[in-house]
TORKOL-4160 file (C-alpha; in steps of 0.2 Angstrom, whole numbers, padded with zeros to 4 digits, m for minus):
134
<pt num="1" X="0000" Y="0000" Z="0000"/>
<pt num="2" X="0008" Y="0017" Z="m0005"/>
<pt num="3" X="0005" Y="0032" Z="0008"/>
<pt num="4" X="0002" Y="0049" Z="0003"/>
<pt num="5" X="0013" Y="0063" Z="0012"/>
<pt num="6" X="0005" Y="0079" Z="0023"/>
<pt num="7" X="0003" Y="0087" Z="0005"/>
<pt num="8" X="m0005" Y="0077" Z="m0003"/>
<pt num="9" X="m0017" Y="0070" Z="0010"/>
<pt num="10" X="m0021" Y="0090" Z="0013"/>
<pt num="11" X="m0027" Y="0091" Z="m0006"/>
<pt num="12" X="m0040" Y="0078" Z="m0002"/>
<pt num="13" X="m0044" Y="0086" Z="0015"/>
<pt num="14" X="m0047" Y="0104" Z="0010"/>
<pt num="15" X="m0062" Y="0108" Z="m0002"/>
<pt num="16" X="m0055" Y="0102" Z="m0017"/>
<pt num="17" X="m0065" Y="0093" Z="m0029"/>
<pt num="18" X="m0059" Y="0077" Z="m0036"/>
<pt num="19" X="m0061" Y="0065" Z="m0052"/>
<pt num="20" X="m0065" Y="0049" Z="m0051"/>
<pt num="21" X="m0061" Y="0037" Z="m0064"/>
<pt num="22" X="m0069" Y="0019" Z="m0067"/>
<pt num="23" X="m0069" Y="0006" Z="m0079"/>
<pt num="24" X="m0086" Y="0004" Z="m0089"/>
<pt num="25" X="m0093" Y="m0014" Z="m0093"/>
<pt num="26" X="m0084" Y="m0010" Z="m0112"/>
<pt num="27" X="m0068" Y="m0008" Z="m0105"/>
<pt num="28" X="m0069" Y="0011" Z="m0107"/>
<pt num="29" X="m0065" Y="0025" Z="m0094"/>
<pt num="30" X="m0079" Y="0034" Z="m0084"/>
<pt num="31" X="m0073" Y="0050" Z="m0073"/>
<pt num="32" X="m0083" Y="0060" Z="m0064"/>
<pt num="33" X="m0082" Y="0076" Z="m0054"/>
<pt num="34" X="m0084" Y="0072" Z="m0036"/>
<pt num="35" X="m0081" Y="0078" Z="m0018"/>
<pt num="36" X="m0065" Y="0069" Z="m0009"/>
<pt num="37" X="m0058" Y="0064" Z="0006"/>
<pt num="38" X="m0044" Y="0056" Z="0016"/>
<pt num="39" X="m0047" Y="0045" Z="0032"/>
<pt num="40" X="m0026" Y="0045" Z="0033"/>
<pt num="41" X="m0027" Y="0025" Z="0025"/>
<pt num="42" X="m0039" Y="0027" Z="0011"/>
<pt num="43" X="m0047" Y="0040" Z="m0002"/>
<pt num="44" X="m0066" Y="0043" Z="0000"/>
<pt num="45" X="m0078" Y="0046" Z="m0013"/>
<pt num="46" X="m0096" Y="0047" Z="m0008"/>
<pt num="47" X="m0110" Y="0043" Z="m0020"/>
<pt num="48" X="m0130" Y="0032" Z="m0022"/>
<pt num="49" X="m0132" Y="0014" Z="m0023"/>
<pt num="50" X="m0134" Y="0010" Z="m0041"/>
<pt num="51" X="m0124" Y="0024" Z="m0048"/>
<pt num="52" X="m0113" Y="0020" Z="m0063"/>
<pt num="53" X="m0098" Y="0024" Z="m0054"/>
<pt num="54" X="m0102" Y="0009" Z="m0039"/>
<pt num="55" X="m0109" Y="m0004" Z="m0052"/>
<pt num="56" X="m0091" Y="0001" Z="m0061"/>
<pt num="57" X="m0082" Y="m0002" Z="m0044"/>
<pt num="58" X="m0094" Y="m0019" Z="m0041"/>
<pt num="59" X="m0087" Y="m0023" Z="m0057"/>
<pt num="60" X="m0069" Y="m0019" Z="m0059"/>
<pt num="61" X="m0061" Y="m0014" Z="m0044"/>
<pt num="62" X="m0050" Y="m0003" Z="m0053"/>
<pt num="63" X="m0051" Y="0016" Z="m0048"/>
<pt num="64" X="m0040" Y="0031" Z="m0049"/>
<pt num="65" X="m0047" Y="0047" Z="m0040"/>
<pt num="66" X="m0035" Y="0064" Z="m0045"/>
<pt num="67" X="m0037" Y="0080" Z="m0039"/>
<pt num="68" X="m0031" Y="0098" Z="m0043"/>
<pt num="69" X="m0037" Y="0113" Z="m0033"/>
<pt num="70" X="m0043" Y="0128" Z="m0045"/>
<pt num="71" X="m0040" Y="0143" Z="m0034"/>
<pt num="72" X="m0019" Y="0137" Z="m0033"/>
<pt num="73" X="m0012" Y="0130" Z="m0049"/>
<pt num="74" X="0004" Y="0129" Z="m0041"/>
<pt num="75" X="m0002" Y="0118" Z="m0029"/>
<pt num="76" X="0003" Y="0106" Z="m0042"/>
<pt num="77" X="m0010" Y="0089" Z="m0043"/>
<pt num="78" X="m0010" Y="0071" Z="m0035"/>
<pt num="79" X="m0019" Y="0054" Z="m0043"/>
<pt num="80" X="m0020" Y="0039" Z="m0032"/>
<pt num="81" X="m0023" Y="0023" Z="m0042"/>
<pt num="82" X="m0028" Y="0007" Z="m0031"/>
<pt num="83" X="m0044" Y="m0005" Z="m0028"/>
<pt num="84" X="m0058" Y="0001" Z="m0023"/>
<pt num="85" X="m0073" Y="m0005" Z="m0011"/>
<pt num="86" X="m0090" Y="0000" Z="m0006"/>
<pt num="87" X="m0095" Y="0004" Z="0011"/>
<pt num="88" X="m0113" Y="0007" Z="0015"/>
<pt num="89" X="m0111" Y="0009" Z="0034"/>
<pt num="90" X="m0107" Y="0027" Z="0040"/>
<pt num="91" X="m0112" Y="0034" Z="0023"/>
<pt num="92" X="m0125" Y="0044" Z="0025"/>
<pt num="93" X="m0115" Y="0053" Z="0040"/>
<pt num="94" X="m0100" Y="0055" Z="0028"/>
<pt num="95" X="m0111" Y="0064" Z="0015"/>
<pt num="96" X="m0116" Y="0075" Z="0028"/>
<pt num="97" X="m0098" Y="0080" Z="0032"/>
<pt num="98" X="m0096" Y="0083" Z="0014"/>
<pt num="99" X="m0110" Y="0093" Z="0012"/>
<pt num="100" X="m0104" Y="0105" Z="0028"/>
<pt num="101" X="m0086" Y="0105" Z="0022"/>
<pt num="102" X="m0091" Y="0108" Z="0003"/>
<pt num="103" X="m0109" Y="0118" Z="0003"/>
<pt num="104" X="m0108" Y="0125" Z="0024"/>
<pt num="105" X="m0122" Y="0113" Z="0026"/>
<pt num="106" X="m0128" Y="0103" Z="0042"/>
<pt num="107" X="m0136" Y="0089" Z="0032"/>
<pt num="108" X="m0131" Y="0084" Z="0014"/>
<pt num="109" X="m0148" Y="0093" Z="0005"/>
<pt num="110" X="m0151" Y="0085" Z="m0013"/>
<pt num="111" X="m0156" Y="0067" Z="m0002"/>
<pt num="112" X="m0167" Y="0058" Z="m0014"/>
<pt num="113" X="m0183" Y="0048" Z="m0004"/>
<pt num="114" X="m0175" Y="0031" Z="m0001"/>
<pt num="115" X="m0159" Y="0035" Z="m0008"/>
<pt num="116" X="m0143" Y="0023" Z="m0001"/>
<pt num="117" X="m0128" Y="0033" Z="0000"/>
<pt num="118" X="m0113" Y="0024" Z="0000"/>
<pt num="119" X="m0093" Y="0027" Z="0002"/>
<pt num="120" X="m0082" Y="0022" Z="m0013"/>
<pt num="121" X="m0065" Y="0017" Z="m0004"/>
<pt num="122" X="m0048" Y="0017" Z="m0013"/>
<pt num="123" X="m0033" Y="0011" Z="m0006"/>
<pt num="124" X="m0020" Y="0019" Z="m0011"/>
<pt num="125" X="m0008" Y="0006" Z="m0021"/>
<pt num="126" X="m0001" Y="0022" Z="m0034"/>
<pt num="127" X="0004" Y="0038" Z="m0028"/>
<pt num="128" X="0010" Y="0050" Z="m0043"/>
<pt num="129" X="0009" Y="0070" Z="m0044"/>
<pt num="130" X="0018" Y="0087" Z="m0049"/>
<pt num="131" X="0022" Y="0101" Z="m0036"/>
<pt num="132" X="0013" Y="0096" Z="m0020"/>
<pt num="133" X="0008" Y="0079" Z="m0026"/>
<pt num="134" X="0026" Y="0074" Z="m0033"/>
């Protein structure tokens, strides 16, 4: 398992957005803009039960999650590549901590009825990057 230094991790821990790419059943990528995190073992993605992403993860393990922050380009960018997992329990709470640290928000507000929130979790077995993420 690779590590990520205190730069990197703090990409993933500040209000950055991320990209998560996934392998499609025809063997094509799928990358999608998402909210990140860093539990200081694994990159977090937050997302619904039965969203492309998690039925790629289900799938194909394989995920690569990059991030670059907007507002400092010199910041440089870090992409962690490693299998991923999905973890429905302490998801709806996570997606609540999202929502504050991305939107200022107590609760996570665009909550569909009966929507299952789960937590994509890569474990870091690549670490590459430029600037802070090198």
């Amino acid at each position: 398992m690779a590590t990520l230094n205190e730069k990197q991790a703090k990409l993933f821990t500040d209000r950055n957005w991320g990209v998560i790419a996934t392998i499609r059943e025809d063997g094509s990528p799928q990358a999608t803009p998402v909210w990140i995190d860093y539990d200081g073992e694994n990159v977090l993605v937050n997302s619904a039960h039965g969203r492309a992403k998690v039925k790629n993860v289900e799938r194909d393990p394989r995920a690569t999650v990059t991030v670059l922050p907007a507002a400092d380009q010199q910041s440089g960018y870090v992409m962690v590549s490693g299998p991923a997992k999905i973890v429905e329990e302490g998801a709806l709470e996570h997606i609540n901590m999202l929502a504050k640290k991305y939107l200022g928000e107590d609760k996570y507000p665009y909550l569909g009825p009966g929507e299952r929130r789960v937590i994509i979790q890569i474990r870091p077995e690549r670490v590459d990057g430029f600037g802070a993420g090198g």
